[in-house]
N, C-alpha and C positions, 0 to 999 in steps of 0.2 A: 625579758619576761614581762616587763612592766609595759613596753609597748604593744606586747600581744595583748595585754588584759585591757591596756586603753580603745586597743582598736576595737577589741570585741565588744565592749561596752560602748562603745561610741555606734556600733554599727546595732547595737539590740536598741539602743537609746530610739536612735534614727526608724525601726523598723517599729517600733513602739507609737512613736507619734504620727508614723503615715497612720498605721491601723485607726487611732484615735482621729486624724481628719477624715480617714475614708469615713469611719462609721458615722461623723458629724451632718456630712454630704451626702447620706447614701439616700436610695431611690425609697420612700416612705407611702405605704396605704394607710391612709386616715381615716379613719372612724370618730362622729360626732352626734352627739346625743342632743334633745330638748325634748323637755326639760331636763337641767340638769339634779333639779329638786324635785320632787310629786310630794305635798300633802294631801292627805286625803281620810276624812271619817270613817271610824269601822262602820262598816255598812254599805256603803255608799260604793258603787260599780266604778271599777275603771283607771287607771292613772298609762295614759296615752302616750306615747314615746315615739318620737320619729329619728330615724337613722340616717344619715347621711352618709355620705363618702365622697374624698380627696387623695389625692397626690401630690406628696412633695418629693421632685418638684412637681408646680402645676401642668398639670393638661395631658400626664403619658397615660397609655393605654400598658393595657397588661392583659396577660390569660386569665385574668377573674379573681376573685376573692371568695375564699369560704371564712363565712360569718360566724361566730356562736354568742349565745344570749343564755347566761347564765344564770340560775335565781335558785334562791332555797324553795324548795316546796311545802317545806310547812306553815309558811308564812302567806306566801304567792301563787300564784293560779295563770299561768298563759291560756288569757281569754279568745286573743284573735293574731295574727300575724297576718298583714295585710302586705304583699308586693306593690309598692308602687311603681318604679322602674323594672319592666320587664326585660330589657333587655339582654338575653344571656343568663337568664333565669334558668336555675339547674333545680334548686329543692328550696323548697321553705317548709319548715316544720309550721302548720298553718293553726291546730289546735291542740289542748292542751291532751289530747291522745296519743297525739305525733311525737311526745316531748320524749327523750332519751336521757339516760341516766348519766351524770356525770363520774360517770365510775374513775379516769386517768388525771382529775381534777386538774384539766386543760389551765382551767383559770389564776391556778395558785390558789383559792380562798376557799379553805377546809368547810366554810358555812353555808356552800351553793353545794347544790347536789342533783341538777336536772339542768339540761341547755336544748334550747330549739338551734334549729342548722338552716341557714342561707347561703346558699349558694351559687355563685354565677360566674362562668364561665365563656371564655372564645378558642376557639380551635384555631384561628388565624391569629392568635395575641393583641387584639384589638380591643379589647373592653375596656371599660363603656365606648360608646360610638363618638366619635369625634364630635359631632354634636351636642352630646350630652355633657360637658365637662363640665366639673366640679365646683363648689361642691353639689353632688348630685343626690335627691332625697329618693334612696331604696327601697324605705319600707317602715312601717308603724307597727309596733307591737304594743297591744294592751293585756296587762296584768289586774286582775281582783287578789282583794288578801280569800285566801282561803278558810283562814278562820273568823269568823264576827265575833269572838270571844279576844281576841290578840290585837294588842295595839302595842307598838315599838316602831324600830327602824330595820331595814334590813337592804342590802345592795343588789343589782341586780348590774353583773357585768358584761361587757360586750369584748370581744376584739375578733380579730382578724387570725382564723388558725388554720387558714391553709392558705398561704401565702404566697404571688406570684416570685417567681425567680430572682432574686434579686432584690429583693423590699425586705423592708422591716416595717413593723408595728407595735402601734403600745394600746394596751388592753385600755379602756375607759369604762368607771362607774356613774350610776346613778343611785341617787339614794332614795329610799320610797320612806315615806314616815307615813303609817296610821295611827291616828290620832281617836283617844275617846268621844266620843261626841258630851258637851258638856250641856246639865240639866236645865 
C-alpha cells in the first residue's frame, strides 16, 4: 500500500513540475507600453501612449492578437486611437464613440468600465510579417481627463484578450496622474 501511495505521489510530483516548466517556456504575446507614467495638468489635452508588441520567444508569427485598452470613463476620455502597423488590421475602436462597455470586466479591475478593441489578424498564421519583428509599434492611443474638475490617478489597462493558440499573456498598466495645476 505504501508503494502505491509513493508511486502515485511521485508520478503527480513529476506531472506537476512538467506543467510548471511548460508554463515557464511557453510561447508568450507581449504587450508594452510608453509611457509607463503620464503626468498631466487638469486642463491640458492629451497623455499619448504608444503600443507595442513581441514574442517570447522572439520573431514567431501567429493568427493575430486581439487587443483591449481598458479605462474608467469618469475620469478618461478616448480622444484618438491611431494604427500604426497596418498589417493585418482587423478593428480599432478609433473614437471615443467606437468605445464599448466593459460589461464581463475582461480586465479584472472593478474601476474600468469601457475598453476600445484592436484587432489583427492572418488567415495563413503569419502575423506580423516576417519583416516586421518585434518589438513592433501597433498603434498610439490618446486619452483627456473628462472632467476639468477631477484630479487624481487612475489606470488605464491593456492586454491581449483574444489570444493566438498557444500563447499566453499578462495584461500591463499604465498610470495617468492629473494633477491641479498650481497658482
Amino acid at each position: 500500500m505504501h508503494r502505491i501511495k509513493a508511486k502515485v505521489g511521485s508520478t503527480i510530483f513529476a506531472m506537476a513540475v512538467s506543467l510548471v516548466a511548460a508554463s515557464v517556456h511557453a510561447n508568450q504575446q507581449v504587450l508594452s507600453i510608453e509611457p509607463t507614467l503620464i503626468v498631466m495638468d487638469v486642463g491640458h489635452l492629451g497623455a499619448e501612449l504608444t503600443v507595442s508588441y513581441d514574442t517570447v520567444p522572439n520573431g514567431l508569427q501567429t493568427a493575430g492578437a486581439g487587443i483591449s485598452i481598458f479605462f474608467d470613463s469618469t475620469k478618461l476620455r478616448l480622444e484618438s486611437l491611431i494604427p500604426i502597423y497596418q498589417e493585418g488590421l482587423l478593428q480599432a475602436t478609433r473614437t471615443a464613440d467606437s468605445v464599448i462597455v466593459d460589461s464581463s470586466d475582461l480586465d479584472g479591475d472593478r474601476m474600468t468600465d469601457r475598453r476600445a478593441i484592436v484587432a489583427y489578424t492572418s488567415f495563413s498564421g503569419k502575423w506580423p510579417d516576417a519583416d516586421a519583428m518585434g518589438p513592433l509599434e501597433l498603434f498610439s492611443v490618446e486619452f483627456v481627463a473628462e472632467n476639468e474638475n477631477w484630479s487624481g490617478e487612475t489606470q488605464v489597462n491593456f492586454g491581449v484578450t483574444s489570444l493566438a493558440s498557444g500563447f499566453s499573456s499578462t495584461n500591463r498598466s499604465v498610470t495617468i496622474r492629473v494633477q491641479s495645476v498650481s497658482p
